[in-house]
Each structure stands twice: as structure tokens, then as C-alpha cells.
NUKOL-895448 format. One record per residue (C-alpha): residue number from 0; residue in one letter; y negated, x negated, z. Coordinates in steps of 0.05 Angstrom, whole numbers, plus 5000, padded with zeros to 4 digits. Layout:
NUM,A,Y,X,Z
...
This chain:
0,X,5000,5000,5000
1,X,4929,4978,4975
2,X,4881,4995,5035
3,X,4805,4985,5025
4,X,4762,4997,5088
5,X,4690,5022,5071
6,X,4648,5007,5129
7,X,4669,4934,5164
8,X,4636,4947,5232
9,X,4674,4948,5294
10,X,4717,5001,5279
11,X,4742,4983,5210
12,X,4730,4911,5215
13,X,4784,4906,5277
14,X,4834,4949,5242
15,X,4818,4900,5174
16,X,4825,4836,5208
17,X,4890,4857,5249
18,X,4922,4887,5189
19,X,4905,4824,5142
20,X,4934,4774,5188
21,X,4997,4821,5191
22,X,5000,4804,5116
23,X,4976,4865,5084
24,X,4936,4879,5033
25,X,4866,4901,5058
26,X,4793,4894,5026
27,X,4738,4911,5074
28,X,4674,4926,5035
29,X,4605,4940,5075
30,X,4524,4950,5046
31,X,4507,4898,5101
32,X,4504,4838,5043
33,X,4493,4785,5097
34,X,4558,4809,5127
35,X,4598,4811,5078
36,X,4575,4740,5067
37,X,4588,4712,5128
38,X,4659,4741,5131
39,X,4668,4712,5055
40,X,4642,4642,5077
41,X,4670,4638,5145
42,X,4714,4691,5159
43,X,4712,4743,5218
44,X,4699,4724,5284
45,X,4722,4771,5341
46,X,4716,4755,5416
47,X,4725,4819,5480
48,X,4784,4839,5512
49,X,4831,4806,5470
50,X,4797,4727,5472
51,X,4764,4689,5425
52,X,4796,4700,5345
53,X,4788,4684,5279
54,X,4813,4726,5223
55,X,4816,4714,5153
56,X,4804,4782,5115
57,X,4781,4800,5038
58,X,4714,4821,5043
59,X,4675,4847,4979
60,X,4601,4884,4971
61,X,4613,4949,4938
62,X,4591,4924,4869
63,X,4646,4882,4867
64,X,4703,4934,4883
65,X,4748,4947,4823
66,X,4797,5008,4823
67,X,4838,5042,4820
68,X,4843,5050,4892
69,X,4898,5067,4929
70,X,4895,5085,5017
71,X,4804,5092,5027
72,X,4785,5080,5095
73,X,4711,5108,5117
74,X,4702,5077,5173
75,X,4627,5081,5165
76,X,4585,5118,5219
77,X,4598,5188,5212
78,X,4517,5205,5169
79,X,4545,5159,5115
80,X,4607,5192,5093
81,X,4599,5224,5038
82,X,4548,5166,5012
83,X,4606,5123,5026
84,X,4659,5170,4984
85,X,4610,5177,4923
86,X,4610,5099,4917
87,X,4686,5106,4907
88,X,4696,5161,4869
89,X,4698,5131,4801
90,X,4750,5091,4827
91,X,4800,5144,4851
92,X,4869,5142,4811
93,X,4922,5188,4817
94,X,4945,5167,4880
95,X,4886,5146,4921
96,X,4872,5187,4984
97,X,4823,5183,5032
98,X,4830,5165,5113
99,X,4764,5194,5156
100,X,4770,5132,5203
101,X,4708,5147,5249
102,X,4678,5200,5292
103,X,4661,5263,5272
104,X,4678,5320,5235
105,X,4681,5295,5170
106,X,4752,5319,5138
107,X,4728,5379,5106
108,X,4660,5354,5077
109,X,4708,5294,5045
110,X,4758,5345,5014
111,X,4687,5391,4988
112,X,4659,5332,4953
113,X,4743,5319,4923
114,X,4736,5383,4898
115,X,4663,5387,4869
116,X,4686,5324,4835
117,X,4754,5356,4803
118,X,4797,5309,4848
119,X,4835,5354,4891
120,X,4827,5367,4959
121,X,4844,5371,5030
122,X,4921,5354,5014
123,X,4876,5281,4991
124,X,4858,5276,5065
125,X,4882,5242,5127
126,X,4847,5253,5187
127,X,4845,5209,5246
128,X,4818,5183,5317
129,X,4810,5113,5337
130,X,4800,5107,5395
131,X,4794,5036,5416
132,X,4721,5011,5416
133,X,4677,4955,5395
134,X,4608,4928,5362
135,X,4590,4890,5308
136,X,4547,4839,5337
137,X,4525,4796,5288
138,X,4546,4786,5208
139,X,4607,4764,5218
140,X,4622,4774,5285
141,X,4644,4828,5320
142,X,4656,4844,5400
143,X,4725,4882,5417
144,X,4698,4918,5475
145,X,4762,4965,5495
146,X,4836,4980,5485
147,X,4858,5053,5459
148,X,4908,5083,5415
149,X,4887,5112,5344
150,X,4911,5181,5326
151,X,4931,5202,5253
152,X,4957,5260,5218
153,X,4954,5292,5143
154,X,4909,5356,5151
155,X,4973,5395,5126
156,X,5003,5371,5178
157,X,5067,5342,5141
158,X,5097,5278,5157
159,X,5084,5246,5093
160,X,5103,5182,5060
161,X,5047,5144,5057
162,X,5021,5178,5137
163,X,5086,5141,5154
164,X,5062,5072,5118
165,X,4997,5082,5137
166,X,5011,5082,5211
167,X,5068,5027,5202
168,X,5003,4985,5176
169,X,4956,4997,5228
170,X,5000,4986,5288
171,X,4987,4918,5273
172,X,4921,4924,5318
173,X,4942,4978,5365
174,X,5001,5039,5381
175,X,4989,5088,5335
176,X,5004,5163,5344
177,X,5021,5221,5288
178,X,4995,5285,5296
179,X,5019,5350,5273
180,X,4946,5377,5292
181,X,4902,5326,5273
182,X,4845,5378,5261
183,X,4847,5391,5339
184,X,4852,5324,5365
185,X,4789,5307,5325
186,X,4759,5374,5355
187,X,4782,5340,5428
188,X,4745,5278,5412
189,X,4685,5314,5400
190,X,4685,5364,5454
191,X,4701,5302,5499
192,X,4643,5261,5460
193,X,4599,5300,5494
194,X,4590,5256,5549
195,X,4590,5199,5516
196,X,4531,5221,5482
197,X,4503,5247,5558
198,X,4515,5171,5579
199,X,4459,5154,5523
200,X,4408,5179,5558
201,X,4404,5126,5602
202,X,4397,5056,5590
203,X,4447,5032,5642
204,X,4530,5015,5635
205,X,4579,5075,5642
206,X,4589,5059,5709
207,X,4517,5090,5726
208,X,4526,5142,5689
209,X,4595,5184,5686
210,X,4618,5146,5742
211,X,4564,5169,5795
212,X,4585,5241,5815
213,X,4527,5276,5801
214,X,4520,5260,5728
215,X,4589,5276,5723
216,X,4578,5338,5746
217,X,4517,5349,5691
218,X,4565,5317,5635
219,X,4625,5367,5655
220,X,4590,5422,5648
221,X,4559,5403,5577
222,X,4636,5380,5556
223,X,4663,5455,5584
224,X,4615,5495,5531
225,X,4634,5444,5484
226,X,4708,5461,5492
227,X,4683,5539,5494
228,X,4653,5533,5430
229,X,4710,5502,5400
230,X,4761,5558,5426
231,X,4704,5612,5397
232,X,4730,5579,5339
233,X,4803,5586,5349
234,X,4816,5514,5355
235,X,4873,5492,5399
236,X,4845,5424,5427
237,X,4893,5376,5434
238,X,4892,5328,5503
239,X,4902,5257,5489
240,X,4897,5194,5532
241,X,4844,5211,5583
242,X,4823,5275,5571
243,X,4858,5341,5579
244,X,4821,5393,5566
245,X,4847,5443,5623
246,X,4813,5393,5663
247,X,4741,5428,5646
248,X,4749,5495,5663
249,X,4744,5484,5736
250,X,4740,5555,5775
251,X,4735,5525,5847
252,X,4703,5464,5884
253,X,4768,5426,5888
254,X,4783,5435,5811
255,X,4701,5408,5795
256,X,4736,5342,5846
257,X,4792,5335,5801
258,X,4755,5337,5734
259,X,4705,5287,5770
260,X,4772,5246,5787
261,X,4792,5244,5715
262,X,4724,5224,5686
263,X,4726,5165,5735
264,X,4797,5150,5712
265,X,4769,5155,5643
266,X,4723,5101,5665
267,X,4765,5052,5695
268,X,4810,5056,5625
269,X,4747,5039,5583
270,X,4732,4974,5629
271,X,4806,4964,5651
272,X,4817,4911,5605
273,X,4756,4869,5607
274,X,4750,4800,5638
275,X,4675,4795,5663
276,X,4696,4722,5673
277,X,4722,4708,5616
278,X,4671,4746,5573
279,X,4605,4777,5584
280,X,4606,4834,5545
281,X,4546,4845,5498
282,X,4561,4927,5487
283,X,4557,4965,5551
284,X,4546,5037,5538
285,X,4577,5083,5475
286,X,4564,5066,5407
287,X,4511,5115,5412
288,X,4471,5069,5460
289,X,4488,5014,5418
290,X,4447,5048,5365
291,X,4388,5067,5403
292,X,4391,4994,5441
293,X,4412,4949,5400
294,X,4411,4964,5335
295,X,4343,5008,5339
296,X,4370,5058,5286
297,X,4392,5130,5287
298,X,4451,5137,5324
299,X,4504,5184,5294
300,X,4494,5247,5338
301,X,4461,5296,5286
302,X,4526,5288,5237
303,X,4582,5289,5292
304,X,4572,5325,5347
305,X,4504,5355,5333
306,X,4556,5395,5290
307,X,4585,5432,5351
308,X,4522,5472,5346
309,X,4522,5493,5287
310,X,4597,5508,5289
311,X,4576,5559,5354
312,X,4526,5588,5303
313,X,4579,5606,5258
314,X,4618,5643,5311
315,X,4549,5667,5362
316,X,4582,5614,5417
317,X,4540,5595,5473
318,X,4501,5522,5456
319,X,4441,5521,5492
320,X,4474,5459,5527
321,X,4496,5418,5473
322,X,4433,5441,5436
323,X,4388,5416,5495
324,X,4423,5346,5506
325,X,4425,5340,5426
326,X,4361,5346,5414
327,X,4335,5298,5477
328,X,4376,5246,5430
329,X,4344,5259,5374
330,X,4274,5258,5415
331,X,4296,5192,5438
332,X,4312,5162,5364
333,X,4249,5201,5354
334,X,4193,5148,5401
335,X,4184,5231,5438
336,X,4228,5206,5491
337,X,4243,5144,5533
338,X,4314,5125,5562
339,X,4312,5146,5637
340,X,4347,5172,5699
341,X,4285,5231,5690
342,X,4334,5254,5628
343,X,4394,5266,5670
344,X,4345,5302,5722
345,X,4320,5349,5671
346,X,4384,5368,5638
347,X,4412,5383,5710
348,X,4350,5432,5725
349,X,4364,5466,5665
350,X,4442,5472,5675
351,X,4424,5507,5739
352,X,4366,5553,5708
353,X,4416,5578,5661
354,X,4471,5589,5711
355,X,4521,5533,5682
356,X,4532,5488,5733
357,X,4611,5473,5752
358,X,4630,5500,5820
């Protein structure tokens, strides 16, 4: 299997370099020239949780990509998608499908644009999660901030052929898992992304954030309308790793403690398998703070889970929590709003003025 990775940031770099060095056949193409450069000239660089590496990986700027194509990877942030699949299409053979390998919900837009195009459609998607974590630093050089498992399934939900090779291939970085429901783990992601974003509004690590109690108790309650609006739309959202999501319809005190239990466990799993000693980690919030922060661009909110708002629109679900923390992110990317503690204080007032605080 031919796999070309569009987007060679953390996320599809990683999954790149690891499947390279496993001996398969992998391009990883990126509009970041400089990048693409550095990983021509001097390969890919990747220190974190796993040491310092060096991987050797084909790297190519999308002029220079020749079809046809066989296994696409987007692994661009989630805004870019479909800028990333028009760059490609001429390219598509007969065979070639098309992985969404990044946040949000992208699967259906993808299989839209197959269609327009007279290329199929959803049966040309795989969906998936991955759900380790990372940053790309520098050109070249990327961090590997955390450990996770990457969920993948066809959107039919058949055990295919090349699902099977596909997933053989990427174990090479980390476990993968099939999914029968692939459409509902990416709807868990998202409902559970919605304290990740929360954790943006701050610039401080997770620790100060989800792991003090009483943000938890703010982000639980955004995360439970986020799971209601997903059930408004008949969605059965699958659990995975750390987050179950029976866990966020707490009716009592003691099942608010247990939810708060479980996003600390989530915590400790995100910085389980860092060495402080060993490595100072540059990335310490979500990829959403490494927008805002670092990288002083848009963060990827509006196209991912800025979509759970819309998708409550569609079925007159309850959003005026999602809605509210969305559009403090987008005040933030904005100059309206600063980073601050003052964030979390506000969106806790208004939890409790609209009756929505967990018991």
C-alpha cells in the first residue's frame, strides 16, 4: 500500500516517520516549504516521551506529488480539509481512498466534495481518531508530547481489505483499534473535545485547568450538553480510553465526584508518560493552545467542534454552552479577549444563570 500523508505536523508527521522506518512506503507532503526542506535535507527530528529520534521519511511539497495515489491521509488541521483534498483530486485513481486523520467532523464533507467531483463517495472514506498527541516545533522537528491509541473504521462499517492493511501499517507507531462505529467514536472525541477546548482559555498547563475541581466542574457541564446534542442527533457515542460517556450525566453529588475522578485520571494518562527530567516539554496545553500560544494562528475550533452547534441547530438541541465557550475562543483568536482565569469565572456564572451546573 502507497500511503501519502497530507499535512506533516505532529499528527501525520509521527505516524509518517514510524511507518517509514517500519519500511513502508509513505510520502508526507506539507504547504510549510521550509519544512518540507528541512525534513528533505536532514530528515525528521522527534524528541518527547519516547527520547531523542531521527527518522528518515520521503517528504515532497505538493507540486511535486505525482499520482495516482493510492491510501490519502489528511492529517491537516481540521479548516484545511477540503483545501487539502482539492490538491489531490486530480490524482485520485481507481483505487485511492481517503483516511480523515485529524480532529473533527470531516468524513462527510470529504465524501460531498468525492461526489461533486464524480469520484464516489462515502464507501471512499475511512474515518479515524488518533489520539496520541504532539507539536511540530520547528521545520523539521517535532515534539511527541503523549502516548494514545488511534481508532479506525470504514464509515460502512465493514472490515475491509485495505482497513485491515491500513491498521497493520500504522501499528508501527502505536496499538491501533477497528471500529465498527467509527462515526460515533469521532462524535465521542468531540463531545469529549470540549474541554480540551475549555482548557484554552487559560494560559496555564492542564494541570491548572481540568485538574483543579472547580474548572472541572465548569468543563463537565459544557461536555454533558455536548453529549446531549449528540444523542438529539441519534448518535450512539462510543467510550474509548478515558472517557465514557455515562460518566457525564451525573444525577447526584457523588456521581459529579466520580466524573471529577475520571477527568483527573484523564489527566494523569496525558502526562503519565513524560519524563520532566529527561525532557522539558515545549507543548503544555491542547493543540488548541498551541495555536493561540505558540503558533499565533486560528486554532481549529470553528471547523471541529464549533460544528456541535450547528449540528444542535439542525435538531433545536440546547447549545447555549458550547455556543458561549466557542465563541470566547474565537474572541480570543479575535485580540476581543485575553487568556485568563476571568474566562473560566465568567463561563461558571453563566452555567449557573442558566441552571446547568452538575450536582
Amino acid at each position: 500500500m502507497k500511503i501519502t500523508i497530507l499535512g506533516a505536523g505532529a499528527i501525520g508527521g509521527l505516524a509518517g516517520a514510524y511507518m517509514a522506518e517500519a519500511g513502508h512506503d509513505v510520502t508526507l507532503v506539507d504547504r510549510w516549504a521550509e519544512h518540507i526542506d528541512a525534513i528533505k535535507v536532514h530528515g525528521l527530528k522527534v524528541d518527547g516521551v519516547r527520547g531523542e529520534l531521527h527518522f528518515d521519511v520521503k517528504a515532497l511539497h505538493p507540486g511535486e506529488l505525482e499520482g495516482p495515489l493510492e491510501a490519502v491521509l489528511i492529517a491537516t488541521k481540521s479548516q484545511h480539509t477540503i483545501e487539502a483534498l482539492e490538491s489531490v483530486l486530480p490524482l485520485f485513481g481507481p483505487e485511492t481512498f481517503v483516511v480523515s486523520y485529524q480532529n473533527g467532523f470531516n468524513e462527510h464533507d470529504i465524501a460531498a466534495r468525492l461526489t461533486e467531483a464524480g469520484l464516489g463517495g462515502l464507501e471512499r472514506v475511512i474515518g479515524s481518531i488518533p489520539n496520541y498527541g504532539g507539536a511540530l516545533v520547528d521545520p523539521g522537528y517535532l515534539e511527541f508530547v503523549h502516548e494514545g491509541a488511534i481508532q479506525l473504521g470504514e464509515m460502512t462499517g465493514e472490515r475491509t481489505p485495505r482497513l485491515l492493511e491500513l491498521a497493520d501499517k500504522l501499528s508501527a507507531l502505536t496499538e491501533v483499534q477497528l471500529s465498527d462505529n467509527i462515526w460515533g467514536q469521532i462524535w465521542a472525541k468531540e463531545v469529549y473535545s470540549a474541554q480540551v477546548v475549555f482548557s484554552a482559555l487559560v494560559n496555564a498547563p492542564i494541570r491548572e485547568t481540568l485538574g483543579v475541581e472547580r474548572y472541572a466542574r465548569v468543563a463537565g457541564a459544557v461536555v454533558r450538553e455536548a453529549l446531549e446534542i449528540a444523542e438529539a442527533n441519534g448518535i450512539t457515542v462510543e467510550a474509548f480510553d478515558f472517557f465514557d460517556p455515562a460518566n457525564y450525566k451525573p444525577q447526584t453529588p457523588a456521581d459529579t465526584q466520580k466524573l471529577i475522578d475520571n477527568i483527573n485520571h484523564a489527566v494523569w494518562l496525558l502526562k503519565k508518560d513524560q519524563k520532566p527530567d529527561a525532557h522539558q516539554f515545549k507543548k503544555k496545553g491542547s493543540g488548541i493552545w498551541w495555536d493561540i500560544v505558540y503558533r499565533n494562528r486560528p486554532s481549529e475550533v470553528r471547523s471541529s467542534n464549533g460544528k456541535l452547534v450547528d449540528y444542535a441547530a439542525q435538531v433545536g438541541a440546547d447549545s447555549r454552552l458550547n455556543a458561549k465557550l466557542c465563541e470566547m475562543i474565537y474572541e480570543i483568536e479575535g485580540g476581543q479577549r485575553q487568556l485568563g482565569f476571568e474566562n473560566y469565572d465568567e463561563l461558571e456564572a453563566y452555567i449557573a444563570s442558566i441552571g446547568k451546573a452538575l450536582p
